[in-house]
Structures are given as structure tokens and as C-alpha cells.
N, C-alpha and C positions, 0 to 999 in steps of 0.2 A: 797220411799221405806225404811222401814224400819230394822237398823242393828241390831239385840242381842248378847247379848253375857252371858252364863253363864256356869253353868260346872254339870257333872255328875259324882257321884264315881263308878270305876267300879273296879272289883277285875280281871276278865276275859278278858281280850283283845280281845281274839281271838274270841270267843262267841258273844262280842261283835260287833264285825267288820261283823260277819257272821247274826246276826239280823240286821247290815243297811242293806246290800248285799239282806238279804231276802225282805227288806223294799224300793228295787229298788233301793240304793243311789251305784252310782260309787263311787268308790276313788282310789286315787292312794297316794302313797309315794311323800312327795313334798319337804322334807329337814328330812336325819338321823343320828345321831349322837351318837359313842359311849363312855360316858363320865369317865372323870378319876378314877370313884368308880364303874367302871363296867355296872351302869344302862344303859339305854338308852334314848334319846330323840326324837320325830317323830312329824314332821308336816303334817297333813294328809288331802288332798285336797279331798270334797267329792261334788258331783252333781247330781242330781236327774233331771234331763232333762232340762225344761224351770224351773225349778223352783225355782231356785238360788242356791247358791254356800256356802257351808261352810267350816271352817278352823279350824279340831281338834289339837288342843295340848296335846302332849300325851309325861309323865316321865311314864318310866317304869321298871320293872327287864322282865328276861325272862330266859331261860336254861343255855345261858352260862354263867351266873351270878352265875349261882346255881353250877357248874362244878368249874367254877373259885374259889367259896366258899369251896367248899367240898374239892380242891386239898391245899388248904394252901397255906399261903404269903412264904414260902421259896421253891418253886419251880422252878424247870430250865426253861427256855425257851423252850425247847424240850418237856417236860412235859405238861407246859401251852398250847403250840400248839397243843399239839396231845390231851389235853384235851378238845380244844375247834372243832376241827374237829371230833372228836368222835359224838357232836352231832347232833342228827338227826332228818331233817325236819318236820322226819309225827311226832313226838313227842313235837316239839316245844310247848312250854304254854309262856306266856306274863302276868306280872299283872303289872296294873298300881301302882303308888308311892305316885302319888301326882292326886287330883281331876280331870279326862279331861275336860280342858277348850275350849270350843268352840265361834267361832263367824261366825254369820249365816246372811242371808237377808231369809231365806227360813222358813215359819212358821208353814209349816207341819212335819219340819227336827224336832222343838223345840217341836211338839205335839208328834209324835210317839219316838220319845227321852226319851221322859221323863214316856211311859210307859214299856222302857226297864226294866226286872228283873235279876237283876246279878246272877249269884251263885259261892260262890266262890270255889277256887282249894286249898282243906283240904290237901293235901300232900305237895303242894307247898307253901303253908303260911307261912310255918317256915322261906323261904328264904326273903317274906316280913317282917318278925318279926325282923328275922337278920338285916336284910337291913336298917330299921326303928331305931333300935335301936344302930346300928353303928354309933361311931363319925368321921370316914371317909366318912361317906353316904353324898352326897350332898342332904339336902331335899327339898331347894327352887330349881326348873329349872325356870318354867316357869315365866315369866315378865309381869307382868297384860301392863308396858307402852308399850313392843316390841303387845304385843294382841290391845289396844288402839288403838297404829297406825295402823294398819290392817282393824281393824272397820273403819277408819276413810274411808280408801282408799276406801274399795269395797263401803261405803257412796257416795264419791266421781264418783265412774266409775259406779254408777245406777244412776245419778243425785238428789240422797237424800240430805237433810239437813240435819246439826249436832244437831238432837235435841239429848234425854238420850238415850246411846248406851247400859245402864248397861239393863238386867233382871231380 
């Protein structure tokens, strides 16, 4: 069986997540983290029944980045927390930072993938612009060798061979 691995840019997270959902794939939350410049990082375990298993890597911003941004670095504690409790779920937006890289054995995940259409969130761009353009922003998260090893393993636990894992 064969592993791939490649990546898609998407602006909409949630959009996103709601076209695999519509395209049968499970997922769940498998590793989240929220990094020193605010973004976020998400390892995101998705399965579509018998048909194998994939592993998004997703850097992202999202609301409370945008709350964080808009309240200013000289704020209290009190402040920061009641600015980040302020927001609210049904309003949540997410855009990714850096390309989502995936690694799949499932070759129908890699065909309706790739006829995903983004569109992106015009009000919320600015906080990507910010964010991108910040020299506090971390821009690299993800690790092509920590993704490598992963490919190798789900290689390993279908009894495939290490032929080119790239796409």
C-alpha cells in the first residue's frame, strides 16, 4: 500500500473541515497546541471507513488571536482573560498560516482533496496579514522529518514498502 504525502493551501479551516465531514471523512483532534505567538498547531486524524487513514498538519490563527491582537501587548491579565472568554463559539473562523500538510495511504482522500475550493474570510485577512508580517510570528511549525517519520510508520503497520513517500 501506498503512502503520500502533500499539502493544500487553504484560507478557511472550518469550511474546510465541513467539505471532508460532507465527503464522509471522520476526524478527530489527535495533538493541539497553543504556540507562543498566539497561533495554533493541530494534528488532525481523519478516516473514511475501510479506506485508510490520514494525518493533517494544520498551523493556524483563529478569534482569539484576532481578540489578543486588537487588545495590545500592554494588557493585564484580567483583560487578556476576559478578552479571550468573550469569544464565542458559533462565531469561531480559523485560517490556516502555513500550507496543510497531509500524509494519507487513502487515494480517494488525495482525489476529492484536491477538488476542494477555498474562499477566503475578507474580514479576517487582515489578522493573516498581521500575523505574516509580524517578526514575532513563528512561520515555520510544521517539520517535513517529524511528517517523514509518520509516513514511514502507517508504511510500516499496512505492510508496505519504503518506496517514494513524496507526491
Amino acid at each position: 500500500m501506498d503512502v503520500y504525502i502533500s499539502y493544500i493551501n487553504v484560507n478557511n479551516l472550518n469550511a474546510f473541515l465541513e467539505y471532508l465531514k460532507h465527503k464522509g471523512t471522520n476526524f478527530e483532534e489527535y495533538f493541539h497546541t497553543v504556540l507562543a505567538d498566539s497561533s495554533e498547531f493541530e494534528i488532525i486524524v481523519c478516516n473514511r471507513g475501510e479506506s485508510g487513514v490520514t494525518y493533517m498538519f494544520v498551523h493556524y490563527i483563529d478569534t482569539h488571536y484576532a481578540v489578543l491582537s486588537d487588545i495590545g501587548e500592554k494588557s493585564s491579565d484580567k483583560e487578556i482573560l476576559q478578552a479571550l472568554l468573550s469569544v464565542s463559539k458559533k462565531n469561531l473562523w480559523r485560517i490556516s498560516v502555513e500550507p496543510i500538510i497531509y500524509v494519507t495511504n487513502d487515494y480517494d482522500f488525495i482525489r476529492f482533496i484536491n477538488s476542494y475550493v477555498d474562499s477566503a474570510l475578507e474580514a479576517e485577512m487582515k489578522y493573516l496579514e498581521k500575523y505574516l508580517n509580524s517578526s514575532d510570528s513563528i512561520k515555520k511549525v510544521i517539520d517535513i522529518n517529524s511528517i517523514l517519520d509518520i509516513a514511514y510508520r502507517i508504511k510500516e503497520i499496512n505492510g508496505g514498502s519504503n518506496e517514494t513517500l513524496y507526491s
